[in-house]
VEXKEFI-714409 format. One line per 5 residues: number of its first residue (from 1); their letters; for each residue x, z, y of C-alpha. Coordinates in Angstrom, 2 decimals. Each point is the difference from the previous one (the first is absolute). Layout:
// VEXKEFI-714409
NUM	A	X,Z,Y | ...
END
This chain:
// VEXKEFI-714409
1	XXXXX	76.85,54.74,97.45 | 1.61,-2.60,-2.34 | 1.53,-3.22,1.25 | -1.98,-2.44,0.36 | -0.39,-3.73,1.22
6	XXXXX	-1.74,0.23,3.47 | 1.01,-2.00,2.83 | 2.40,-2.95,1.38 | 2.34,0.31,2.58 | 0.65,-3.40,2.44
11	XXXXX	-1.18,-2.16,-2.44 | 2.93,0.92,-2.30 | -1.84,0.60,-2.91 | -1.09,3.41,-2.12 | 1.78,3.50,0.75
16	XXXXX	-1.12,3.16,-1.74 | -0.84,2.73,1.95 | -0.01,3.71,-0.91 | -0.64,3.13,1.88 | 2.99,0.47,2.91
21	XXXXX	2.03,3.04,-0.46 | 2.27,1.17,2.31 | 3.72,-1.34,-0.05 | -1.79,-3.40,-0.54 | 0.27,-1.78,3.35
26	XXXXX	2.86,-0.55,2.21 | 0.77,2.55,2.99 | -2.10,-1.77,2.90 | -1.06,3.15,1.62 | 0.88,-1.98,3.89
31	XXXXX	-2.12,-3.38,-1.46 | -3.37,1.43,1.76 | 1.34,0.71,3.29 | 2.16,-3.57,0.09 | -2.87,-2.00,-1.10
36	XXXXX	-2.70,1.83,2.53 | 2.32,0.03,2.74 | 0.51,-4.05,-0.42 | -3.94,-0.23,-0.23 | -0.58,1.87,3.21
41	XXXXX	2.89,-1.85,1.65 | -1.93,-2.97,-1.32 | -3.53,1.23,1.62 | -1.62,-0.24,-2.94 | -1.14,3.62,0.22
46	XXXXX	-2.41,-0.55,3.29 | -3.70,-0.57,-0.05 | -2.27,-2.97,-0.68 | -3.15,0.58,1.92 | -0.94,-3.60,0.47
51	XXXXX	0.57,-0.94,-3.57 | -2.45,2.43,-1.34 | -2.56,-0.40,3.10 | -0.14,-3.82,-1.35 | -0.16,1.59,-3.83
56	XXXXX	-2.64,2.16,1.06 | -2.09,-2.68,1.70 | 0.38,-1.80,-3.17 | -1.39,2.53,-2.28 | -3.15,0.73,2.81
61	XXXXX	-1.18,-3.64,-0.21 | 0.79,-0.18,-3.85 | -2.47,3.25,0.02 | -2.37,-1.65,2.06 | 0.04,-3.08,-2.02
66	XXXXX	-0.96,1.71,-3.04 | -2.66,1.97,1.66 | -1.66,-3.53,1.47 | 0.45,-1.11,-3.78 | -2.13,2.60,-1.63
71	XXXXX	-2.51,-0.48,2.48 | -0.54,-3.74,-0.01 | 0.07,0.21,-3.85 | -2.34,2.45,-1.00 | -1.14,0.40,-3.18
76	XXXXX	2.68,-2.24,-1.58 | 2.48,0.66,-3.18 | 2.23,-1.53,2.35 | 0.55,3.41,2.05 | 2.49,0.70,-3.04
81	XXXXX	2.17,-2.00,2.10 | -0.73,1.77,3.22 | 0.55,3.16,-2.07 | 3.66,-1.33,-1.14 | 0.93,-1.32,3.33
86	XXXXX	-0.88,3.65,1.50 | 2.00,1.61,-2.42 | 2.85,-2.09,0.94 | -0.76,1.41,3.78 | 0.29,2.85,-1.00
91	XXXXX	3.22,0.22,-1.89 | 1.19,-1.84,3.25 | -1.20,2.96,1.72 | 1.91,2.18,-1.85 | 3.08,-1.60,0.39
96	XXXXX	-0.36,0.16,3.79 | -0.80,4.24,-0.81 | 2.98,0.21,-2.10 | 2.21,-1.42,3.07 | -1.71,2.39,2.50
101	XXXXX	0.61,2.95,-1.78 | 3.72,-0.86,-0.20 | -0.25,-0.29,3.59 | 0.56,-3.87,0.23 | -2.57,-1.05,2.03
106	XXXXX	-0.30,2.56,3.43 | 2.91,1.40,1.86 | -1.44,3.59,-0.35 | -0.09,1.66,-3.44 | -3.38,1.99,0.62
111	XXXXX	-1.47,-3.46,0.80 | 0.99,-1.22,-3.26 | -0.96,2.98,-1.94 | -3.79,-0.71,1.82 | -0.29,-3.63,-0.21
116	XXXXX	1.57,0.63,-3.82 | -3.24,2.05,-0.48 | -2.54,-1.98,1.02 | 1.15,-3.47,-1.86 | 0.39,2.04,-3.24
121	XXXXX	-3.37,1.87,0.76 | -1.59,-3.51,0.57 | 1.14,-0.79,-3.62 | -0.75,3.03,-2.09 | 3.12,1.48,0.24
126	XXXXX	0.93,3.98,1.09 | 2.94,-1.18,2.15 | 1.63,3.78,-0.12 | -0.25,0.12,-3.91 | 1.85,-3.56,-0.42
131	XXXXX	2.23,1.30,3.13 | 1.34,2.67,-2.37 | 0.60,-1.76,-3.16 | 1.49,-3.20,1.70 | 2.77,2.52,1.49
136	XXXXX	0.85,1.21,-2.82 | 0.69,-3.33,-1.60 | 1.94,-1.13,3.03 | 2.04,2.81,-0.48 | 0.65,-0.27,-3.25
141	XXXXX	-0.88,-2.97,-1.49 | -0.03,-0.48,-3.83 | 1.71,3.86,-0.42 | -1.70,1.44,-2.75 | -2.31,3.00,0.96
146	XXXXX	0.01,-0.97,3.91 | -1.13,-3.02,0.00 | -3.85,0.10,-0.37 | -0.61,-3.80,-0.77 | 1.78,0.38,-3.27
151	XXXXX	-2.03,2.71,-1.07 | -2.21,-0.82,-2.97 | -3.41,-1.66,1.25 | -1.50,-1.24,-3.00 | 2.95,-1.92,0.02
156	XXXXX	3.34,1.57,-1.24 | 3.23,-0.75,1.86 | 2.41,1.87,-1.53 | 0.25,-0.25,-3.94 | -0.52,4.28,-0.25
161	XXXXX	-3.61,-0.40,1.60 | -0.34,-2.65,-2.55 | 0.66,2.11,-2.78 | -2.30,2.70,1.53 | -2.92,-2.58,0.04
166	XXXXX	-3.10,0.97,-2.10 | -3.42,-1.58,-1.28 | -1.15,-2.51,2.23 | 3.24,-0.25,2.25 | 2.15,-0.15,-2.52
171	XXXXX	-2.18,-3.11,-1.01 | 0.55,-1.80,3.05 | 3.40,1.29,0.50 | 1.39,-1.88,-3.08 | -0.54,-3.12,1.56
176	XXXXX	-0.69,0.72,3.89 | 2.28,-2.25,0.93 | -2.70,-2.55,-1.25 | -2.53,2.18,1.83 | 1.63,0.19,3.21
181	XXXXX	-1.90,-2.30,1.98 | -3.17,0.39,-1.38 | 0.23,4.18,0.32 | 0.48,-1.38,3.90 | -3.32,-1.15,0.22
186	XXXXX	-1.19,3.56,0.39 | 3.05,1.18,2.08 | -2.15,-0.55,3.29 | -2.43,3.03,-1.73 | 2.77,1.86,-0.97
191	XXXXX	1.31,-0.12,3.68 | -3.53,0.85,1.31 | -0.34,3.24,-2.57 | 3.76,1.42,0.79 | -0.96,-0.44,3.64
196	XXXXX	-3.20,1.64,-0.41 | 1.12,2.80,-2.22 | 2.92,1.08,2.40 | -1.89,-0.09,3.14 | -2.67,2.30,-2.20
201	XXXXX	2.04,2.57,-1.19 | 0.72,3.60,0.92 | 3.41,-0.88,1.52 | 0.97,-0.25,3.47 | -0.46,-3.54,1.37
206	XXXXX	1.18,-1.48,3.25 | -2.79,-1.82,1.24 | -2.49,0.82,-2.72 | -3.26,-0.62,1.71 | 0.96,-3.17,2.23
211	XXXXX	1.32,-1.94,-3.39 | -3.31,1.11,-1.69 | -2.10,-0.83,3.04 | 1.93,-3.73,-0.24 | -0.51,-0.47,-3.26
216	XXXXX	-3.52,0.75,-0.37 | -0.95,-2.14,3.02 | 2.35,-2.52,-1.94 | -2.30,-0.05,-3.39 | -3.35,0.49,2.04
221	XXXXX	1.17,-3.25,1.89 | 0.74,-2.02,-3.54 | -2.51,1.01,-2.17 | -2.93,0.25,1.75 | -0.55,-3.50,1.60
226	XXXXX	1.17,-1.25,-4.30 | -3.61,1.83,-1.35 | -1.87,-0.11,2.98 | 0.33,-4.19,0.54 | 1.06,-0.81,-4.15
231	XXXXX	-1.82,0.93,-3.34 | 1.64,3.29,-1.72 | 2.01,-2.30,-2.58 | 1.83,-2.16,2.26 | 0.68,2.62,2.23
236	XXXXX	1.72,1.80,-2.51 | 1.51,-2.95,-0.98 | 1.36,-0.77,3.44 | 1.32,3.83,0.35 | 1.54,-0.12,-3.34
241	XXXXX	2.15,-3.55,0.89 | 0.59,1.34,3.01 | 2.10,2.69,-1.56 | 1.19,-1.11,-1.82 | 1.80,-3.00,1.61
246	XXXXX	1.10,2.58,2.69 | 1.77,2.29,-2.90 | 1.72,-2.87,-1.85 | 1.22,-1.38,3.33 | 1.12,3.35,1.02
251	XXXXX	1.66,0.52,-3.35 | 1.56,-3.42,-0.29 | 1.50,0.71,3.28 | 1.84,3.07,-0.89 | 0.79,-0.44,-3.43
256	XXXXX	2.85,-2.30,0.47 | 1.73,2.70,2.15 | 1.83,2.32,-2.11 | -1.93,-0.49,-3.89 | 2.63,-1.00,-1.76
261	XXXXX	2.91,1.19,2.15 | 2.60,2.96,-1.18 | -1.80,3.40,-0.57 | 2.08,3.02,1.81 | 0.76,2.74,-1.99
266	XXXXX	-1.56,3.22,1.78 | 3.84,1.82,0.52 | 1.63,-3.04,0.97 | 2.08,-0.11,3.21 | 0.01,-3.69,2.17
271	XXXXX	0.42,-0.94,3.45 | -3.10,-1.37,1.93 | 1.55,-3.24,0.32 | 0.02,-0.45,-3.79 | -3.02,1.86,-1.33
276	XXXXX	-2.28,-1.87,2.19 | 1.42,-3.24,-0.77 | 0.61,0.18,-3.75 | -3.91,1.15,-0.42 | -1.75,-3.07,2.08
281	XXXXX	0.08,-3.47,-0.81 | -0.94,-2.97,2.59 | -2.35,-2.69,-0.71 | 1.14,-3.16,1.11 | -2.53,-2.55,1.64
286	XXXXX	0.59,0.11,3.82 | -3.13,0.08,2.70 | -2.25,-0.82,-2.82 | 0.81,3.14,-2.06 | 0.75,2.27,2.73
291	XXXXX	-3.86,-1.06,1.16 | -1.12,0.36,-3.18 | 1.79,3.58,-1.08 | -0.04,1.32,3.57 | 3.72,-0.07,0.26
296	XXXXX	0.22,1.94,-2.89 | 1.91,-2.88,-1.86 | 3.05,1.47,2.58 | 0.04,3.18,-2.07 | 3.58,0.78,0.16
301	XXXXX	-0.15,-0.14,3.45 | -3.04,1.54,0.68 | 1.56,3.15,-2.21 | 2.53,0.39,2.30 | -1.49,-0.83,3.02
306	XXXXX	-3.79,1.43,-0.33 | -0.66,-0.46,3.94 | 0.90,-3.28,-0.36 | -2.65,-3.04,1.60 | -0.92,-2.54,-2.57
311	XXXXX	1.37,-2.61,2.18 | 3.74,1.11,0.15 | 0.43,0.95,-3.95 | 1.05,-3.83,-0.90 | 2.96,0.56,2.80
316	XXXXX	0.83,3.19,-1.46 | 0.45,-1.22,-3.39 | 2.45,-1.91,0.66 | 2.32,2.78,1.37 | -0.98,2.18,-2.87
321	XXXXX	0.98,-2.77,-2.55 | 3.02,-0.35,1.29 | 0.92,3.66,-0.13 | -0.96,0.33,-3.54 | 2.51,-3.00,-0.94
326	XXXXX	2.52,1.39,1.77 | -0.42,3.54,-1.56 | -1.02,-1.11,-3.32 | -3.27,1.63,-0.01 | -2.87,-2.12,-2.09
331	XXXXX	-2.55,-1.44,2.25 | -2.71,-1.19,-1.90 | -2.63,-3.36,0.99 | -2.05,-2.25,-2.32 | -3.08,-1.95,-0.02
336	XXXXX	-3.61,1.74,0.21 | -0.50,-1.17,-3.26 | 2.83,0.73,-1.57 | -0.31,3.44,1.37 | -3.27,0.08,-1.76
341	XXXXX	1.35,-0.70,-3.35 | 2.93,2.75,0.68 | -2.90,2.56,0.68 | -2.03,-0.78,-3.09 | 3.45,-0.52,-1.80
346	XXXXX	1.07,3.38,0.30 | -3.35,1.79,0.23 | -0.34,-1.33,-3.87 | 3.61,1.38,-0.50 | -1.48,3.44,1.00
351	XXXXX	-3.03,0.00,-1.72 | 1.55,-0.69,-2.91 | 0.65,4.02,-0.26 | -3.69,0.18,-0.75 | 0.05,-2.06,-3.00
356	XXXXX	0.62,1.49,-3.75 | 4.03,-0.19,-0.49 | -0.78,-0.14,-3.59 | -2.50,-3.19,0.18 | 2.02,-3.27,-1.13
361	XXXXX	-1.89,-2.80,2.36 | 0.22,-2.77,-2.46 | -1.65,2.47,-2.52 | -2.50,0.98,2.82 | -0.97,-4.25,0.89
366	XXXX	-0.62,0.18,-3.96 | -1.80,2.63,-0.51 | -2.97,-1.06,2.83 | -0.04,-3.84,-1.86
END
């Protein structure tokens, strides 16, 4: 991958970033088990159970609120806004399914796994199919040909994928950084299709039938009190805001973590300490963003420390920050929106692979006047 422009590092400005080969990084192979063991002394690595009871009461009343809503409105365009508001449920949801299934939430792993289940059941979502690809990512984040969420997606992350890109992809790849957000108004379907299409294949699957028996009780609950109690148009109307708020929320919120961030070359050799760090990139913003993201503005830390409770990864940071100043190791934070412009910043670097090498842009503008 060529260098390119793609993120800022404390506020200091532009660095360019290219694909980490080994002999790259320092010698820090001890900085994991210093920086964990001053966590745990710290007791940042316990449970949270009240925190999330009080999260979870939220998210049951904001439910219920949005059921009483659609009710006492009725055939009204304004259940578009009911339809937006669940979607932002839901995403909440998911954030709370993501944190189970990293076992932040229950003392007992199996517990996790179940509770894990049903919240992603109860939003579409095959928890064992996104169990499998989010591990891989944890383990290697950003590493070319491990890390599923750089695989090409309609979008291309990696210039060669680019290249690759034909007909109507290679279209949209040219300028996807442009079509980023947009393309994430249908993420929520393409979430609901993966989900479906794993849990329907020929492959073994752990849990096959409970996740299908959620998720069908899931979509018979949504859709049919939308075309039973509202005409056929607004009900598709509501569906289709629905989704889509819940897949650009969901996208927004992960986008920021690592799009943008070094890519690891496939043979390259790093310690934990650094790989994880050097991939992930913070959000800055406090309670409000760590309510709004899920506490996945604490990236870095989360990376390192997947069992982690929401409320503790502020504290951590701190330690961490301190480790990587004293070792020299980058450790990247920056606004939410500048983190925005970094992602369509360098997802317009990469698409511009797809474009004709040969086509002069000031002849282009010209020729279409």
């Amino acid at each position: 991958m060529s260098v390119t422009k793609i993120q800022e590092l404390n506020g200091l400005g532009p660095v360019r970033a290219t694909r980490a080969r080994a002999g790259d990084f320092p010698p820090i192979a001890k900085a994991y088990t210093r920086v964990s063991q001053q966590v745990r002394d710290a007791g940042l690595l316990r449970r949270a159970p009240w925190f999330y009871v009080l999260v979870g009461l939220v998210l049951v009343v904001a439910l219920g609120g949005t059921i009483a809503g659609f009710v006492l409105l009725g055939e009204s365009w304004f259940q578009l806004i009911i339809a937006g508001a669940l979607g932002i449920v839901f995403t909440q949801i998911a954030f709370l399914a993501h944190e189970a299934a990293h076992r932040q939430i229950l003392s007992l792993g199996p517990a996790n796994d179940r509770l894990a289940r049903v919240l992603a059941g109860a939003i579409g979502m095959s928890y064992s199919w996104w169990d499998s690809k989010h591990s891989r990512h944890h383990s290697n984040p950003n590493r070319v040909g491990k890390d599923p969420d750089i695989q090409v997606d309609t979008i291309s992350f990696l210039e060669e994928d680019a290249v690759q890109a034909r007909g109507l992809r290679r279209a949209i790849t040219k300028r996807q950084g442009w079509f980023f957000f947009p393309l994430l108004t249908l993420e929520g379907l393409n979430l609901h299709f993966h989900s479906l299409r794993h849990l329907l294949s020929r492959e073994p699957v752990k849990g096959r039938w409970i996740e299908l028996a959620i998720i069908a009780a899931r979509f018979a609950l949504l859709i049919t009190p939308l075309f039973l109690l509202l005409p056929i148009g607004m009900a598709f109307a509501f569906l289709g805001i629905q989704v889509a708020v819940f897949g650009v929320y969901m996208g927004a919120s992960f986008a920021p973590n690592h799009k943008g961030m070094p890519v690891i070359a496939h043979d390259a050799k790093l310690d934990f300490f650094t790989k994880q760090v050097r991939t992930s990139r913070n959000i800055r913003g406090g309670w409000w963003a760590t309510s709004l993201m899920g506490g996945l503005n604490y990236q870095v830390e989360h990376h390192l420390f997947p069992s982690m409770s929401r409320p503790f990864l502020s504290r951590a940071r701190r330690i961490v920050r301190e480790h990587c100043r004293e070792l020299g190791v980058p450790y990247t934070e920056t606004s939410l929106g500048r983190s925005y412009a970094i992602v369509i910043d360098y997802l317009n670097r990469v698409g511009l692979s797809a474009r004709d090498p040969f086509e002069c842009p000031i002849n282009a503008r010209y020729r279409r006047v």
